[in-house]
N, C-alpha and C positions, 0 to 999 in steps of 0.2 A: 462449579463450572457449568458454564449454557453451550456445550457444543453443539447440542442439536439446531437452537435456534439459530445458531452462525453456518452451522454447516449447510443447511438449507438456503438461507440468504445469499452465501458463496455461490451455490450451485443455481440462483436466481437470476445474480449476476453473471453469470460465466452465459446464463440464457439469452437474458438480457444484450447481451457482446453478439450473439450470434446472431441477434434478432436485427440489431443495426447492420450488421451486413444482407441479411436477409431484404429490407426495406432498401437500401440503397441498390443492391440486385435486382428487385423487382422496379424499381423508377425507371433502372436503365435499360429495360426490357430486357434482361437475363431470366434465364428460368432459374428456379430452384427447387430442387424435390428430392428427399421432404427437409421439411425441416421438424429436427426434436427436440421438444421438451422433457427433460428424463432421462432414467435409463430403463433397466429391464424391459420386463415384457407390455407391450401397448396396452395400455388399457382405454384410450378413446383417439380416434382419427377421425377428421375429416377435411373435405378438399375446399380449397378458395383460390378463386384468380389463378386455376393451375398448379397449385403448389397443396399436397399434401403435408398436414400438419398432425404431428402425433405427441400424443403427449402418454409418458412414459410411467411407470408403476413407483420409482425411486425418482422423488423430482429433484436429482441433483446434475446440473451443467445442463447442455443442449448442444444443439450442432447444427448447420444449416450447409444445405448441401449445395453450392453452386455449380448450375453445370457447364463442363469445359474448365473449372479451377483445376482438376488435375487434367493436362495432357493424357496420359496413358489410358483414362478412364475409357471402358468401351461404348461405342458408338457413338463417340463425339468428333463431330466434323470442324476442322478450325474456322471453315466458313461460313458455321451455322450462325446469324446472329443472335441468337437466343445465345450462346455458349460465352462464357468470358473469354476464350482465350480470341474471340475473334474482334473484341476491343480493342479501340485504343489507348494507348499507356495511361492517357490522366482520368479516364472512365473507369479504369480498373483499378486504380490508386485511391482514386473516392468510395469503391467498393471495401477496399481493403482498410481505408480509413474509419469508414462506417461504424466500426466495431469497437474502437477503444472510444471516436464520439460520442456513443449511445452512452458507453458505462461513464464519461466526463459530463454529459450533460445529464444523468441519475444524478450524481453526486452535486453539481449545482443546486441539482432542483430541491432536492433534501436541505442543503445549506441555504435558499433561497426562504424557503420554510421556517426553518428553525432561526432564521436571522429574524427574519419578518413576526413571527408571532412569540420571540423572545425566548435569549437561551445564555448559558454564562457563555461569556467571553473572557479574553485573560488580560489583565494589571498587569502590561509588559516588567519583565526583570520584577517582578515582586514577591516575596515571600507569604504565601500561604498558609497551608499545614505543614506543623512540622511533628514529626515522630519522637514521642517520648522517649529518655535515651540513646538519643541519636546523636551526631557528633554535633547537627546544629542548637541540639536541646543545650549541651554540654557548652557550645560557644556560647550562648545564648542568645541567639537569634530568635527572633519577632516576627511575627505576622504582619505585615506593615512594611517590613524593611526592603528598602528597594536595592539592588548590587549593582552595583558600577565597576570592580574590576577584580582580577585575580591575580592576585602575585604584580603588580600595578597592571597588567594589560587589560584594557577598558571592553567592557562586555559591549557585544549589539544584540544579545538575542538570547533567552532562554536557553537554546538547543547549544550556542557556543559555553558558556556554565557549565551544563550536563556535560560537554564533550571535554572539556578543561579539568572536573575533578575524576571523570571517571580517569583519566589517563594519568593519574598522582594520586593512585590507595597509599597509601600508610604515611603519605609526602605531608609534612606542615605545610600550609597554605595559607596566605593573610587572603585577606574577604576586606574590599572593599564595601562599603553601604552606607546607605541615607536612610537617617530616622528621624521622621517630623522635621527634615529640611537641615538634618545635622551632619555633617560628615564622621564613620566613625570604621573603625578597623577589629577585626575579629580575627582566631585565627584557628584553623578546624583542622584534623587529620583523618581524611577520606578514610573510610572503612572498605576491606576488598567484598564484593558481595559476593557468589557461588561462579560468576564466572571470571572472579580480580580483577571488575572495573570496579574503581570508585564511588562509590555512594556517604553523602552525611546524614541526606533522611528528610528532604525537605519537599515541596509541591510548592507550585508556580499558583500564586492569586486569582482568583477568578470574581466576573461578577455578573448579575443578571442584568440584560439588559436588552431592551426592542430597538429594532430599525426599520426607517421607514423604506420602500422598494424600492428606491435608488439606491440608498445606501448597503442594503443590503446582498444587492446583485454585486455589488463591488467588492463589498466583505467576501462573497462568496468565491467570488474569480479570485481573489486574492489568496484565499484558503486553502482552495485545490491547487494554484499556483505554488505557492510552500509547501504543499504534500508533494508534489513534483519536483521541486528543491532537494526536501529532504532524501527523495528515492534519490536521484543525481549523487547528492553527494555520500551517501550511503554505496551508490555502486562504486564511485569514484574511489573512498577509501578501500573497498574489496579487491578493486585491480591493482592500489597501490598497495596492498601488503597491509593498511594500518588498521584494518578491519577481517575479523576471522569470518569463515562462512557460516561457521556457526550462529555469530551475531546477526545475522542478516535469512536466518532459515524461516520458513515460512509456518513449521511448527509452532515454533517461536511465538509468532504472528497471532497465529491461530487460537494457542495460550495463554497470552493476554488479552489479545480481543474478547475471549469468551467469558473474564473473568467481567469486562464491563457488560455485558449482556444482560446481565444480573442488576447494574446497577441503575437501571432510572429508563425510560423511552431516548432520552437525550442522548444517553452515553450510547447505547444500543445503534442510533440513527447515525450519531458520531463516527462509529465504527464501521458502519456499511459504507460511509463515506470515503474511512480511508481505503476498506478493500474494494470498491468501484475504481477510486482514482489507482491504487495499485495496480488492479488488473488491466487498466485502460496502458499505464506506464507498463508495464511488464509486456505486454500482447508490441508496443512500439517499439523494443530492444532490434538490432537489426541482428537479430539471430535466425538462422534456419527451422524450416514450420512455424515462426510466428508471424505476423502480418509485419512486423518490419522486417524482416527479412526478406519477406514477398515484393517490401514496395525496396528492396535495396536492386533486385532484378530490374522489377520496372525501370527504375532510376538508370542503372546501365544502359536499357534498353534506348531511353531517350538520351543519355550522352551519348552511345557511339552508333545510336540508329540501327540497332538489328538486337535482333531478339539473342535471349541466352536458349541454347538447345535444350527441347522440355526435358531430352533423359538425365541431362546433367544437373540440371536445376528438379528434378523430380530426388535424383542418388542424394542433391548437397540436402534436400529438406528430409530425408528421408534418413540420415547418417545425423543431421541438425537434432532430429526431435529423438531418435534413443539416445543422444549423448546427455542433451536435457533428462531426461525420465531418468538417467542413470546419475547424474548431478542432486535431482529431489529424491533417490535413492538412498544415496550416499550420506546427504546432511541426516533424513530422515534414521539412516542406520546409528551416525553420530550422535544425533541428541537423545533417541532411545540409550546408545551404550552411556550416554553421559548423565541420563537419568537413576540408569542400572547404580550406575557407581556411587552419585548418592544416597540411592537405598539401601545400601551395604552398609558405607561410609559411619565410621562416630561422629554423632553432631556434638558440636562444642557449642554452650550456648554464651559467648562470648564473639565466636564468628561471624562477621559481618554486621548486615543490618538488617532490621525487619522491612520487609517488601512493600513497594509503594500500595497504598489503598487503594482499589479501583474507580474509587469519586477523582481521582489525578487524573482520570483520563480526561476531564471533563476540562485540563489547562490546550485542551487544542484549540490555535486559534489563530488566525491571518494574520495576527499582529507580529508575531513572533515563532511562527518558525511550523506550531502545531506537533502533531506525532509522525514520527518515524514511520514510513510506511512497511517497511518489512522485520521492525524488532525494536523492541522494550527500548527506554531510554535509561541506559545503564549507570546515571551519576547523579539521580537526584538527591 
């Protein structure tokens, strides 16, 4: 595991996020002071254009201090124009936007890179690696073989596959596919893996390959576009019931991601890309204390023309952000007691499947669908 190298990067980006609002703050003549890099104790300040800059002993997150973003703060005048709150709605909306842009256009730039000076890309719907042993070994599935449907219903997309066998462990299942232009049917029984989704044991095709800088800005927008897909519909199934929080816990995240850290500069850059594009999608939920829920105020403010009163909108972010910390609480308490229980637990070594490789991480990709931004993709 590389948790240090992830956990740094994280705390790079979460800087990164403050700094785009910091930059759009400063355009629109807002003061900001200071802004940090870090935590603990300062170990180097100095001031530019007004704004004290420190950077911190533990370089994990940052924070950029607008002034007039809280009302209550002392001695801010709402008429001051240096203060946000004496903006106008769409001045402060671009403030507020500022900070999931920066981390969206990190994540470009890295994918703009790695498109342009070549990197694998994925062989939509096609078979890879497969796991010795595995239920695909046991079909005998090929490296080659492309999937066309499941139980007849015709695939679009890698991630709909994954989501099809994880939801049918122990279920026989025909396996539509094409080998060398042949139609041909299989028929596998998903194995439960430790948290009884589905898995046969297989990894999505990949292959190396350059683009030239048109083509590749497009790959790119495309890329982070399906990393945002996949968040959607990852939150979508959590509100509807069909996804546990567990599945979608940011440990989780953090757990896999570290294991590719290890694996190559690609996989590594891969991975900052999806927690750039995550943090950018997470900071835009219109939840209370995160920027979408700041601009859900705004947004009111220019439908019914009058501001929401700062104390009440200071109480909703203020009751918003400990319900949050008590939500990454909770899962965080979950997957430690869910850890606990398999180190107790008898391992049968019959049970399930052995765990995807960390070179799989490497099937992310615009074409199809990419990785899950907040959890493991539980039915290869």
């Amino acid at each position: 595991m590389h948790y240090l190298p992830l956990l740094l990067a994280l705390g790079l980006l979460v800087a990164l996020h403050e700094l785009g609002h910091l930059v759009a703050a400063r355009l629109l003549g807002l003061r900001v002071d200071p802004y940090t890099n870090g935590v603990s104790q300062a170990v180097f300040t100095w001031r530019l254009g007004g704004t004290d800059y420190v950077l911190g002993a533990v370089p994990l997150g940052g924070s950029a201090r607008i002034h007039g973003m809280n009302p209550h703060e002392p001695g801010v005048d709402p008429a001051d124009p240096a203060s946000f709150s004496s903006r106008g709605p769409w001045k402060r909306m671009l403030v507020l936007l500022a900070g999931p842009l920066a981390n969206w256009l990190f994540a470009l730039g890295i994918l703009f890179a790695l498109y342009t000076s070549g990197t694998h890309v994925v062989v939509p719907l096609t078979v890879g690696t497969i796991t010795p042993g595995s239920e695909a070994a046991r079909a005998q599935l090929l490296p080659g073989d492309r999937l066309v449907s499941v139980e007849g219903l015709p695939l679009e997309s890698w991630t709909g596959f994954v989501e099809l066998i994880a939801q049918n462990p122990g279920r026989e299942l025909k396996l539509g596919l094409e080998r060398q232009g042949e139609p041909r049917e299989v028929t596998v029984r998903p194995r439960p893996d430790e948290r009884g989704a589905g898995r046969i044991g297989v990894s999505q095709q990949y292959v190396y390959r350059t683009h030239g800088p048109g083509q590749a800005m497009l790959q790119a927008v495309a890329h982070t576009g399906n990393l945002v897909t996949e968040g959607t519909r990852m939150l979508g199934g959590l509100l509807l019931g069909r996804r546990s929080v567990a599945e979608a816990n940011p440990v989780g995240m953090v757990k896999q991601s570290s294991g590719a850290a290890g694996s190559g500069l690609g996989a590594f850059l891969r991975v900052l890309v999806s927690l750039s594009v995550a943090l950018a999608f997470f900071h835009l939920l219109p939840l209370p204390s995160l920027d979408g829920g700041r601009m859900l105020f705004v947004l009111f403010e220019v439908v019914s023309h009058r501001k929401v009163p700062p104390r009440v909108e200071t109480l909703v972010h203020a009751v918003g952000f400990l319900a949050l910390l008590g939500v990454v609480l909770t899962v965080a308490l979950a997957d430690l007691r869910q850890h606990l229980r398999r180190a107790t637990a008898t391992a049968s070594p019959d049970a399930g499947t052995p765990s995807r490789p960390a070179a799989s991480l490497e099937t992310m990709s615009p074409s199809d669908g990419g990785l899950p931004l907040m959890a493991d993709e539980p039915g290869d």
